[in-house]
C-alpha positions in Angstrom: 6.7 -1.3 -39.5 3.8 -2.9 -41.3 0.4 -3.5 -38.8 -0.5 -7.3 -38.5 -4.4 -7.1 -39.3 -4.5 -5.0 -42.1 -1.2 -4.4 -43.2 -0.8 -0.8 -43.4 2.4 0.8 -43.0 2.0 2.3 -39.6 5.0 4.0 -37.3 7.8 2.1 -35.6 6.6 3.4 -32.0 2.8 3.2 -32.4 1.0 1.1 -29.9 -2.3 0.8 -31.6 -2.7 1.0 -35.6 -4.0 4.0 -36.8 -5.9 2.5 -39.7 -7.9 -0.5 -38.4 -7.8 0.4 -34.6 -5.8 -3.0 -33.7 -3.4 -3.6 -31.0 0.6 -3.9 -32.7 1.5 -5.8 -29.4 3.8 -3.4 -27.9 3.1 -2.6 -24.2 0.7 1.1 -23.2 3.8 3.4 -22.2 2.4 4.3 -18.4 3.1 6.8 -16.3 3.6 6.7 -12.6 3.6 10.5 -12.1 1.2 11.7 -9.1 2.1 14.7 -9.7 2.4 15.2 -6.1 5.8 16.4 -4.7 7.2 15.0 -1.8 9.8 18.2 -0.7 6.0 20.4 -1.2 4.2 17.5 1.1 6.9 17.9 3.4 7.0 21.3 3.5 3.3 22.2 4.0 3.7 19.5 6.8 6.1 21.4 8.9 4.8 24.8 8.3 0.8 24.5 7.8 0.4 21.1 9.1 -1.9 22.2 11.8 -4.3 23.6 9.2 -4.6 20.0 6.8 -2.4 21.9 4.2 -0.3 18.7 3.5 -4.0 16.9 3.3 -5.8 19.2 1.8 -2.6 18.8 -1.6 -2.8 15.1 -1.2 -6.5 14.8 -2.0 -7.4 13.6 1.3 -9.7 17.1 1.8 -12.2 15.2 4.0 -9.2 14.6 7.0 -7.9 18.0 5.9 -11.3 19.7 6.8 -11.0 17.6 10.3 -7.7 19.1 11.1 -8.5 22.5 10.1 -11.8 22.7 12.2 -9.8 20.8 15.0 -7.3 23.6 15.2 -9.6 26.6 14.6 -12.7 25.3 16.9 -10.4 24.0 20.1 -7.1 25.5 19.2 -8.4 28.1 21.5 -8.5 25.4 24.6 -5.0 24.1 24.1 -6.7 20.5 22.9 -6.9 21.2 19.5 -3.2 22.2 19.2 -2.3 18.8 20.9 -4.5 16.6 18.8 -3.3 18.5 15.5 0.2 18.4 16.7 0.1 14.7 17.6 -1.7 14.1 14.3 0.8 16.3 12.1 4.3 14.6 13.5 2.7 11.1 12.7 2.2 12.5 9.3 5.9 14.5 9.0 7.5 10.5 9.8 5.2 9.1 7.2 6.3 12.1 5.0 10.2 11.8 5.5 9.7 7.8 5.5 7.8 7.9 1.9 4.5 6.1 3.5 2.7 8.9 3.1 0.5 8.4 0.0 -1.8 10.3 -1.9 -5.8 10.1 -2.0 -5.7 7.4 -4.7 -3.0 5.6 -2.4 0.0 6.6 -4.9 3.4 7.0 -3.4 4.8 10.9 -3.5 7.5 11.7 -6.3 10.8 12.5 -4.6 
């Protein structure tokens, strides 16, 4: 394949020409990997929700800090275990319904 601006011979699957800088027209390839695992979300979920684990992987560290001083400052009381435990099933149905999204609001991979 030959590059429309300059004419170069540039490679069949290039995206931009390598010689003058110009776009061939072909569309960016884009990936919509998160990188985030929905089976490890899940997981951490059901056996260190209570601490913001599932949070704290999902890049939502600032509610992930809230649930871990929850449970370690009133988990003592009983309170704390009952606001975490409320707050972690709402998150395990958003987990096993595939709302639950990422920091930058990106579904999880399944």
């Amino acid at each position: 394949m030959y590059c429309q601006n300059c004419g170069q011979e540039i490679d069949d699957k290039a995206v931009i020409c390598v010689h003058c800088g110009v776009a061939t027209g072909k569309p960016v390839p884009t990936a919509d990997n998160t990188g985030k695992s929905w089976v490890a979300a899940l997981l951490l979920c059901i056996f260190l929700g209570g601490f913001g684990a599932h949070r704290f992987y999902v890049g939502k560290t600032g509610s992930g800090i809230t649930m871990l001083l929850i449970t370690l400052l009133l988990g003592w009381v009983g309170i704390g275990i009952f606001i975490c435990g409320v707050w972690v099933l709402v998150d395990l149905i958003n987990i096993c319904l595939n709302t639950f999204k990422t920091a930058d609001g990106k579904p999880l991979q399944k």
